[in-house]
C-alpha positions as CSV (number, residue, x, y, z in Angstrom):
1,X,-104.0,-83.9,-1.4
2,X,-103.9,-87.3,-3.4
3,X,-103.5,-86.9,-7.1
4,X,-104.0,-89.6,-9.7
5,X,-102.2,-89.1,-12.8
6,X,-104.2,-89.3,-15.6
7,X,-102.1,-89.7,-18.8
8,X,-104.0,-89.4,-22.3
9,X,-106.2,-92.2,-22.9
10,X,-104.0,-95.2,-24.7
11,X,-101.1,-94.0,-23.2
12,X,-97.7,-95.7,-21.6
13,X,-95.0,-94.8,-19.5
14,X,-92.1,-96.2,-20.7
15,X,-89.4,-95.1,-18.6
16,X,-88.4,-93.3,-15.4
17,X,-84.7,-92.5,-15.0
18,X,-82.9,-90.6,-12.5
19,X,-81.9,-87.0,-13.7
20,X,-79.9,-84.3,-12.4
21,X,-80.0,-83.8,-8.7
22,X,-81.5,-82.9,-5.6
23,X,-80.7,-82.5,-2.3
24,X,-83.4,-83.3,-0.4
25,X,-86.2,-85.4,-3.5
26,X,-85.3,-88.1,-6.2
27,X,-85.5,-87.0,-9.8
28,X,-86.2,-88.6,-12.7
29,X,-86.8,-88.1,-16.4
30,X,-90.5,-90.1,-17.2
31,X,-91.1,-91.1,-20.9
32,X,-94.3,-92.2,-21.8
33,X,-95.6,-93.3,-25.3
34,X,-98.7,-91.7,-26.3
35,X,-101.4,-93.6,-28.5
36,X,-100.2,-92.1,-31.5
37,X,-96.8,-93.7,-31.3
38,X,-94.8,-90.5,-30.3
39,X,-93.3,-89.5,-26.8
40,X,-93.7,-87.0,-24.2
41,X,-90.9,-86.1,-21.6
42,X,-92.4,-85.6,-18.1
43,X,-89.8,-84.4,-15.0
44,X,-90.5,-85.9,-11.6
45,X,-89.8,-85.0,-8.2
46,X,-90.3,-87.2,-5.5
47,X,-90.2,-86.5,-1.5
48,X,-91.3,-88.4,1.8
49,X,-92.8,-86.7,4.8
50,X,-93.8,-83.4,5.3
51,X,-90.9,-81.2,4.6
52,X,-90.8,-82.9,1.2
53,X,-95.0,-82.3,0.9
54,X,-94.2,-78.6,1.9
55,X,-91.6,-78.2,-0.6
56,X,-93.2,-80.1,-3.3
57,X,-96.5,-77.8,-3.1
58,X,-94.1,-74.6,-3.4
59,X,-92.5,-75.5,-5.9
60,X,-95.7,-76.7,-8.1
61,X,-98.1,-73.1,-6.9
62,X,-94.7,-70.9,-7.9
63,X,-93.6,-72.4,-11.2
64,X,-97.5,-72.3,-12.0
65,X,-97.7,-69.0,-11.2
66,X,-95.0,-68.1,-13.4
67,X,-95.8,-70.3,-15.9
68,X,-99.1,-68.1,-16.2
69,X,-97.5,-64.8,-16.6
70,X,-94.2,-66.3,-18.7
71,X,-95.0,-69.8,-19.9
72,X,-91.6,-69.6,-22.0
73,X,-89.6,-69.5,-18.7
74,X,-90.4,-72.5,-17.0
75,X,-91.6,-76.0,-17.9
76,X,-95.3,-77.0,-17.8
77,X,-96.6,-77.3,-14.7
78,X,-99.0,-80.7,-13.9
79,X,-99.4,-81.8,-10.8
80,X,-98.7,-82.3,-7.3
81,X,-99.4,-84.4,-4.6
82,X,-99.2,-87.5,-2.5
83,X,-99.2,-91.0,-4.0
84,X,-102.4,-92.9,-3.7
85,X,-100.2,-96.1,-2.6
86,X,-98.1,-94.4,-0.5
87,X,-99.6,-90.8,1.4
88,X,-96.5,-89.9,3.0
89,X,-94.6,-89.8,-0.6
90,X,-95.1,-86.8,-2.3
91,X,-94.5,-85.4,-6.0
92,X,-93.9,-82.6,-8.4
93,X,-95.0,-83.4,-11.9
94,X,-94.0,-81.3,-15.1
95,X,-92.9,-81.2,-18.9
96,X,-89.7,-82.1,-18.7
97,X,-87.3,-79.4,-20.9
98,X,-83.5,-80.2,-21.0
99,X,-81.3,-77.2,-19.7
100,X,-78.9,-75.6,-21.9
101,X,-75.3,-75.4,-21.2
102,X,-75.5,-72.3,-22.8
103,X,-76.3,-68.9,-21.1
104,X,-79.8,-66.9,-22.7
105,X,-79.9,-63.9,-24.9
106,X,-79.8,-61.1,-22.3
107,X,-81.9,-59.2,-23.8
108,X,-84.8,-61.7,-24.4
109,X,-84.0,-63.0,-20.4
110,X,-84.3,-59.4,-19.0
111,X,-87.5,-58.6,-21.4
112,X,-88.9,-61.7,-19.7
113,X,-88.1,-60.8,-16.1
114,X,-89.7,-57.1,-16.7
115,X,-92.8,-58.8,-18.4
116,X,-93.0,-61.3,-15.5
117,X,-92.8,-58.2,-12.8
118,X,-94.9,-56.2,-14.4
119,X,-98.0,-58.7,-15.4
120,X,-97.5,-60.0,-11.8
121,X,-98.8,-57.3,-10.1
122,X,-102.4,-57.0,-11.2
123,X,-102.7,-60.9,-9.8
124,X,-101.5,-59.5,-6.2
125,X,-104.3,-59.0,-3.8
126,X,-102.4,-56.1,-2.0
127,X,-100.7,-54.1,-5.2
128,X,-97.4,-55.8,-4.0
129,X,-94.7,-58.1,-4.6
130,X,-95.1,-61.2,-3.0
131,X,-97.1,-64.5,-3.5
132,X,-100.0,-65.9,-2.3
133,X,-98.9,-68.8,-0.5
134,X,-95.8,-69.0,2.0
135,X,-93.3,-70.5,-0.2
136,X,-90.9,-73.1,1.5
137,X,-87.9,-71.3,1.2
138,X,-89.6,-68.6,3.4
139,X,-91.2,-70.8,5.5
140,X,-89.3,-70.1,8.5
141,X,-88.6,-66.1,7.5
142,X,-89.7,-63.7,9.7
143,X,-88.7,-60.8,7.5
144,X,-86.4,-60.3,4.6
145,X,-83.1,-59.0,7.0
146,X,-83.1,-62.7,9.3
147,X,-84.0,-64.5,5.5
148,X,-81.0,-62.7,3.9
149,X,-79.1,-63.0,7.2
150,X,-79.5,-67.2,7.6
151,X,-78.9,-67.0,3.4
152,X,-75.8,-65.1,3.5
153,X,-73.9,-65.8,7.0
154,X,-72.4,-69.1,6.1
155,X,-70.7,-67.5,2.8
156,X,-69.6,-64.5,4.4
157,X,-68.4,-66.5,7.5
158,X,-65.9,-68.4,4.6
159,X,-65.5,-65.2,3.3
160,X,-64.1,-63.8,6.6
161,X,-61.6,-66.6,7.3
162,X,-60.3,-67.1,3.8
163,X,-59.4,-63.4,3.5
164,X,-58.8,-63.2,7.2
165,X,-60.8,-61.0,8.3
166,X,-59.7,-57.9,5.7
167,X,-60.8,-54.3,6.1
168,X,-63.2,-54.6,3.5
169,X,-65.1,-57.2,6.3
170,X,-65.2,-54.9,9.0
171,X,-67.7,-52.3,9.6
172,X,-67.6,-49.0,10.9
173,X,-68.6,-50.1,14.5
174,X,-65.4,-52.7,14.4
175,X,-68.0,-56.0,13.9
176,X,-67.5,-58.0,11.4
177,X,-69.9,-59.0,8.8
178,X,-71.4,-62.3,10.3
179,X,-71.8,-61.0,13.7
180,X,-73.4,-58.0,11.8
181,X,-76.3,-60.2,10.4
C-alpha cells in the first residue's frame, strides 16, 4: 500500500523530532502549521522491510478499531503505509497525545474497558473475541497456550534462577515451570 499524506490545504510541517522509543521503528513527534496559524501534533512511526510493514499495519487496523468503539482511549488514527520515495519504508500516522505520568481514574479506565468489550462484539463476524486481521504480535501463535508460553518462559526462567528454583516453582509432577510451558 502507498499512502500520500495529504495535510489540510495551506498547511506546513514544521518539525519532526524523535520521541519516546521503540524497539524495532523510529519515532517522532511531527508539528505542522495549519493555514490558520495554529498547530497540530502528529505521532510517527517509521519501519523498513517487512516485519516493520507487518507491524506497522497491526498497529494502524487495531488502534482504529478501538478508536471506533472508545475514541477517548487511543489517539486518532490516520494512516499507514509505505513511502512513495522509498517502498520498503513503512509508517504509522496518528494524533499525537502526550502520556501522563499519572495513572487514570479506575473507575472511568474499567468503564472504558467494559464499554470497549461489550460494543466490540456486535462488529465480530463469529459472536467472539478476536479481530479481524492476524495482528503481529500473534502472527506466529498457534494458539493461546504456545503464545502465553513464548510470552511468559523467559520471565519465569529469571524467576526460577533468582529464587532458585522454590517450591512455589515446582509443579505437582516435579517440572518446573519453564519446562511446563
Amino acid at each position: 500500500m502507498h499512502c500520500n499524506i495529504d495535510f489540510p490545504s495551506g498547511s506546513k510541517v514544521v518539525s519532526a523530532i524523535p520521541h519516546g522509543a521503540s524497539f524495532w521503528t523510529r519515532t517522532a513527534r511531527v508539528t505542522v502549521k495549519l493555514a490558520n496559524g495554529s498547530a497540530q501534533l502528529f505521532f510517527l512511526k517509521i519501519g523498513k522491510d517487512d516485519f516493520s510493514r507487518d507491524m506497522l499495519r497491526s498497529e494502524y487496523e487495531g488502534v482504529n478499531a478501538l478508536y471506533r468503539i472508545v475514541p477517548e482511549l487511543v489517539p486518532r488514527p490516520i494512516a499507514w503505509g509505505a513511502y512513495m520515495s522509498k517502498p520498503d519504508t513503512f509508517f504509522f500516522l496518528a494524533d499525537f497525545i502526550p502520556m501522563l505520568e499519572e495513572l487514570p481514574d479506575p473507575e472511568t479506565f474499567c468503564t472504558m474497558l467494559a464499554r470497549l468489550h461489550r460494543d466490540s462484539i456486535p462488529l465480530s463476524p463469529n459472536g467472539k473475541f478476536g479481530f479481524h486481521h492476524l495482528q503481529w504480535d500473534y502472527a506466529t501463535r498457534r494458539d493461546v497456550v504456545r503464545y502465553l508460553g513464548r510470552k511468559l518462559r523467559p520471565s519465569v526462567a529469571k524467576l526460577c534462577r533468582t529464587r532458585e528454583q522454590g517450591p512455589g516453582f515446582k509443579r505437582r509432577d516435579g517440572t518446573t515451570i519453564p519446562k511446563a510451558i
